[in-house]
Every structure is written in C-alpha cells, then in structure tokens.
C-alpha positions in Angstrom: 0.0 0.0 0.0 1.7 3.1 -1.0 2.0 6.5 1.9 2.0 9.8 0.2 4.7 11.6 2.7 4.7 14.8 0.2 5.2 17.1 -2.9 7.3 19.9 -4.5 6.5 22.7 -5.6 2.7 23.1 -3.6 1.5 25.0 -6.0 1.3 26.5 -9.7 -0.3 26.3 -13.0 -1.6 23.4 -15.3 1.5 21.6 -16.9 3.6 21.9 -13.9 5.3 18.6 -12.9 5.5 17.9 -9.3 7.4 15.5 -7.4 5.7 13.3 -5.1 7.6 11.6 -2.6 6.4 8.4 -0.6 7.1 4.7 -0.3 5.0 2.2 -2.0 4.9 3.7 -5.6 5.4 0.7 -7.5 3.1 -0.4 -10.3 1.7 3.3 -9.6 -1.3 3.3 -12.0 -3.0 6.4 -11.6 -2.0 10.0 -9.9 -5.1 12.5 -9.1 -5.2 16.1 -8.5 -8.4 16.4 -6.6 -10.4 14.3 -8.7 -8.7 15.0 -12.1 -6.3 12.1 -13.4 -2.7 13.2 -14.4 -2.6 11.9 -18.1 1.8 12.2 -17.8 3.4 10.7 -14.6 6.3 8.8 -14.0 7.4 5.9 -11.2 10.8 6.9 -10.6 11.6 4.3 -7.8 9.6 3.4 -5.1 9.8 6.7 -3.6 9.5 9.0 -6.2 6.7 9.8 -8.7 6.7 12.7 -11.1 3.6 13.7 -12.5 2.1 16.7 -14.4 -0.8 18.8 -13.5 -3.6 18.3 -15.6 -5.9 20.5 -17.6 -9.5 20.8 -15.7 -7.6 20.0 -12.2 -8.5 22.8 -9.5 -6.9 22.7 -6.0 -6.8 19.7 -3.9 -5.1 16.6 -2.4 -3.1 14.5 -4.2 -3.9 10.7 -4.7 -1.6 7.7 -5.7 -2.8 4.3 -6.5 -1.5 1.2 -7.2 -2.7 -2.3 -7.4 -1.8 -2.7 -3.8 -4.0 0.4 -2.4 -4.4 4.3 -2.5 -3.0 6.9 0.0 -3.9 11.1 -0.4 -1.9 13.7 0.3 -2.3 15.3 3.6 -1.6 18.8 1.8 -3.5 20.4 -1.2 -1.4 21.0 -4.4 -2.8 24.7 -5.0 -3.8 25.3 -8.8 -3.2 29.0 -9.8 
C-alpha cells in the first residue's frame, strides 16, 4: 500500500510537474489532482513519482494508487 509523505512545488499552473515523494509507488497506476487524473506521470523508484498537472484539475489533495491500495496527500497542491 503506498503512503503519500509529500510534494514539490505546492502550487502553480496546469502543466507543472510535481514530485511526489512516498514509499509504496510501485506499479503506480493512476496519480489525481483532486479528482482530475494526471494523463503524464512517471514511477521513478519506489519513492519518487513525477507527474504533471492536468488540464481541468483545481486545487486539492493528491492521490496515488496502485494495485496494492491508494494513500492522499495530507496537503492540497494549489492550482493557480
């Protein structure tokens, strides 16, 4: 089951990739802003997941799942 311990930057516009940092990520399959999918991330290791902000995603917490589970953010990624 994957923890979401964080992300960098906290905020900025669509297109904008943020690292997320964790444990857990492998075989991440899906990365939400909110409730808006990121069509572009990456699994760097287990820790580490790049992904870009989506269009249509507005502020929120940030969601990673993988076949094992899902864990949000405890932060909100702000959208500006």
């Amino acid at each position: 089951m994957p923890t979401v311990g964080g992300f960098t930057p906290t905020s900025g516009p669509v297109g904008t990739v943020v690292t997320i940092t964790g444990t857990g990520f492998t075989g991440v399959t899906t990365v939400r802003f909110g409730s808006t999918a990121a069509a572009a991330f990456t699994a760097i290791s287990d820790t580490q997941i790049t992904a870009t902000v989506p269009a249509g995603a507005s502020t929120g917490k940030i969601t990673v799942v993988t076949p094992g589970g899902s864990d949000t953010s405890m932060g909100k990624f702000t959208v500006r």
